[in-house]
C-alpha positions, 0 to 999 in steps of 0.5 A: 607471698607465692612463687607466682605472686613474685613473678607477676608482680615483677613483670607489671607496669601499672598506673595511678590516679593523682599527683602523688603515689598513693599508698597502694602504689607503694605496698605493690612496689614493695611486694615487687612490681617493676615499676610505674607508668606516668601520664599526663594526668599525674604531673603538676601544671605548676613548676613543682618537681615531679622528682620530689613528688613523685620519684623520690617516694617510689624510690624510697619503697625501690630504688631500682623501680622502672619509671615510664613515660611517652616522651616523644617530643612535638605531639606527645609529651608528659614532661611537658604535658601542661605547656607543650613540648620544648622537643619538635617531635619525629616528623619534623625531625624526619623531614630535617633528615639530620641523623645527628640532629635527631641524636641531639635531641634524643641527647637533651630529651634523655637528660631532661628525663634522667634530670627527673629520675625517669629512667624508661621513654616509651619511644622512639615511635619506628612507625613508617606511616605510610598511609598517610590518612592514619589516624593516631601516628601521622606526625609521630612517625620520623617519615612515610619511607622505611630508610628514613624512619630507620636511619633516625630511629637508630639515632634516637635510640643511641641519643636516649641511651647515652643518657641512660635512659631506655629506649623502646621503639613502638608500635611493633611489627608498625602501626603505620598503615592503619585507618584506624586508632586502635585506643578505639578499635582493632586495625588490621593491615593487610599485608604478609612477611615479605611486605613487612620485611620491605616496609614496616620492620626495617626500622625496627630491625635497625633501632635494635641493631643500635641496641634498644632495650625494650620494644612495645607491641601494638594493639593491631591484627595482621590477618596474613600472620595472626587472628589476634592483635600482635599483643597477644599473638605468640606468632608475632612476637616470639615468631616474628619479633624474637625469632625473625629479627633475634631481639631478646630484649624486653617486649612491653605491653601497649596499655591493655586498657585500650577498647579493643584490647579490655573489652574483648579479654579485660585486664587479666585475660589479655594479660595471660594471652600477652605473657604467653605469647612472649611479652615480658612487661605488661603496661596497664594504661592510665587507669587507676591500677588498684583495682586491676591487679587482683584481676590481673593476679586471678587470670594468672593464677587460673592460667598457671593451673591449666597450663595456659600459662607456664612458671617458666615463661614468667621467670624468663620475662621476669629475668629480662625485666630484672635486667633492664631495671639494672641497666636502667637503675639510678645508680648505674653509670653509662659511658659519655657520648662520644663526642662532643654536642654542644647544643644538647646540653639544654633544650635550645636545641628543640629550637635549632630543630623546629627552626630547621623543620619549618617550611613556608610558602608565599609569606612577605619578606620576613621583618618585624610587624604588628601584632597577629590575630590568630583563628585556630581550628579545633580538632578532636585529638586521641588518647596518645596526645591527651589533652597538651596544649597546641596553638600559635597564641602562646608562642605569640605571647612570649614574641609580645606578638599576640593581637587577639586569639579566637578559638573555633569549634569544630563544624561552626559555620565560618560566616559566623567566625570574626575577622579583623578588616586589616592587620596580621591573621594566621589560621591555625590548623592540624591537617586541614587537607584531611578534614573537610570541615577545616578545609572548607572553613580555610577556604572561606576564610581566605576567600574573605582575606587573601593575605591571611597565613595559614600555620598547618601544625599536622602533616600538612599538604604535599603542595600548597595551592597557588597563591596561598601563604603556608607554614608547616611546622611539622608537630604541635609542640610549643617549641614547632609554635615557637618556630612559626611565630619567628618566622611570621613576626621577625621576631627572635626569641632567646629566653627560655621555654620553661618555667 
């Protein structure tokens, strides 16, 4: 195997398709690729162990192999892919704004993943969402003010590394005040250092102060600094992100599959443009990787040849790979928090927080009653989510609380949306206020009856109209669910969320 050959495969992430790795994920493990990325699509939506199917036959082939996943709690989850997250997620967290709860959660977050053998979060998301339309951060941000998302990211960031499990923050320089989801195409945000400096960085300065170890790049274009996607950009990351703000950690990749990024450069191309411009880890994206790594391999070997890519520059990213794989490797030992978290020694305290998080307006005094009919509005979701489960109904089912679920589609008409003439009805959302067919079906539905409640599970809005009965739970996670349906029954829950 060349010189070459080693490098890259040392500064790959790719992925898999199926529930198990197949072989070709382990002959490239054995000739040096750094590790793994996991999606939601890899894991079991039964109770079996992802460590017995999927950690132990990549650690067998390298035992110091990274294994990544999006873990942010609420929204975004893969260890709970298939059942919703037992976590409450960054806008929840955020509006609590108890940088010790966020520490406890990051605590329990990293040691349900060290528990599973995954040694690389992607996240913490040290995004300032601060366009409050956005359409792929939104709750995935800790708040819309630059103080707040840098005082919680500094949290996360020392919760999940307590644990010895990497952190790294996203979407570097902030993917915040974008109107567009870059899985589908280029965002530009207009703005130039200094605004960057007061706005979108500080967060990201402040999560490396606490000492992450790996930041993610976004597919977004800042046409004051770069024409390219900060990915690719070497004015970006080794100006702004290495030199600016003096992190020398690793710099990982968002997936290259993503539209904006494949369709212009495809794999390879963007590859080359990545590691040049001072990325160290390249994360391919869900897309079955075996027939990626040839291309990914030839654009290298092109690049070496004419110079657009140089040995030197995959030895540095190489050997900062190599450390965090050290830092990070099963056996290495990390020191105990330092001090004493009695909630974080399970996931009970995802609960405490959904709880803290949830605010309500015009609801009866609380106690126990009949049985909830639930109406959820559905809405198109984005690749960050996938496909987990969100809702009331399941939440209602463990209270024994459930009436009856019905499940709209989006744009039905809502005279033709059945309502029961008495007894509980809550109307489930996700940011109504921004979709006018969810706002106009809420308001027809509770023209027809007043006394409904409506469970907003996104942003929510600012002001509730006058009158009307609202939860905001902040996130979508099972756990924000959990939360909603005690408030709504007067029921308590006390098992466990995990089965």
């Amino acid at each position: 195997m060349s010189t070459a050959t080693t490098l890259v495969n040392a500064c790959l992430l790719p992925a898999y398709d199926g529930r198990v790795p197949p072989d070709w994920i382990l002959r490239a493990l054995d000739a040096g690729i750094a590790g793994v990325g996991l999606f939601g699509t890899n894991l079991h939506s039964t109770g079996r162990s992802l460590r017995e199917d999927i950690v132990d036959p990549i650690r067998a082939v390298r035992p110091d192999a990274l294994i990544a996943l999006d873990e942010e709690g609420g929204d975004v989850t893969r260890l709970d892919y298939h059942r919703g997250s037992v976590y409450p997620g960054n806008h929840a967290l955020g509006s609590v704004d108890d940088p010790e709860l966020t520490r406890q959660v990051a605590l329990a977050v990293g040691s349900d993943l060290r528990e599973a053998g995954i040694n690389l979060c992607l996240g913490p998301c040290a995004d300032v969402n601060s366009r409050a339309t956005n359409p792929i951060i939104g709750v995935r941000s800790f708040g819309s003010r630059p103080g707040p998302v840098d005082r919680h990211t500094r949290a996360f960031v020392r919760g999940l590394q307590e644990r010895g499990v990497a952190a790294t923050l996203k979407h570097f320089p902030g993917h915040g005040d974008t109107g567009t989801d870059s899985h589908t195409a280029l965002p530009d945000i207009h703005r130039g250092p200094d605004a960057l400096r007061a706005l979108d960085l500080p967060p990201f300065a402040g999560g490396i102060a606490a000492g992450a170890k790996a930041v993610m790049t976004g597919h977004i274009r800042l046409p004051h600094l770069c024409d390219l996607p900060a990915t690719l950009s070497r004015r970006i990351v080794t100006g702004l992100l290495r030199e600016d703000l003096g992190y020398d950690g690793v710099v990982i990749s968002d997936a290259l599959e993503m539209a904006p990024v494949r369709d212009r450069w495809g794999f390879g191309g963007a590859a080359v443009l990545a590691w040049a411009a001072g990325v160290d880890l390249v994360l391919l994206g869900a897309t079955d990787g075996e027939s990626i790594l040839p291309e990914v391999h030839r654009a290298a070997q092109d690049a070496l040849r004419t110079g657009a890519l140089t040995v030197e520059r995959l030895e540095e990213a190489a050997a900062r790979v190599a450390a965090l794989r050290a830092w990070a490797a099963p056996t290495t030992a990390h020191p105990a928090p330092a001090s004493a978290e009695p909630a974080a020694s399970g996931y009970g305290v995802g609960l405490v927080a959904a709880r803290r998080a949830l605010s309500a307006a015009g609801l009866p005094a609380a106690g126990p009653g009949e049985p909830v009919h639930t109406v959820r509005l559905l809405t198109g979701g984005n690749m960050a989510v996938g496909t987990a489960p969100w809702g009331l109904a399941p939440a209602l089912k463990l209270l024994d609380a459930l009436a009856c679920a019905t499940d709209v589609e989006p744009d039905t008409d809502p005279r033709d949306i059945d309502l029961p003439d008495t007894g509980p009805v809550a109307v489930v959302v996700r940011d109504a206020a921004l979709d006018p067919w969810q706002d106009a079906t809420l308001r027809a539905l509770r023209a027809r009856r007043p006394d409904l409640v409506t469970v907003d599970m996104g942003l929510g809005p600012r002001t509730p109209e006058p009158g009307s009965r609202v939860i905001l739970t902040r996130g979508a996670g099972l756990v924000n669910a959990v939360a909603a349906a005690e408030l709504l029954t007067g029921r308590t829950w006390t098992g466990p969320l995990r089965t």
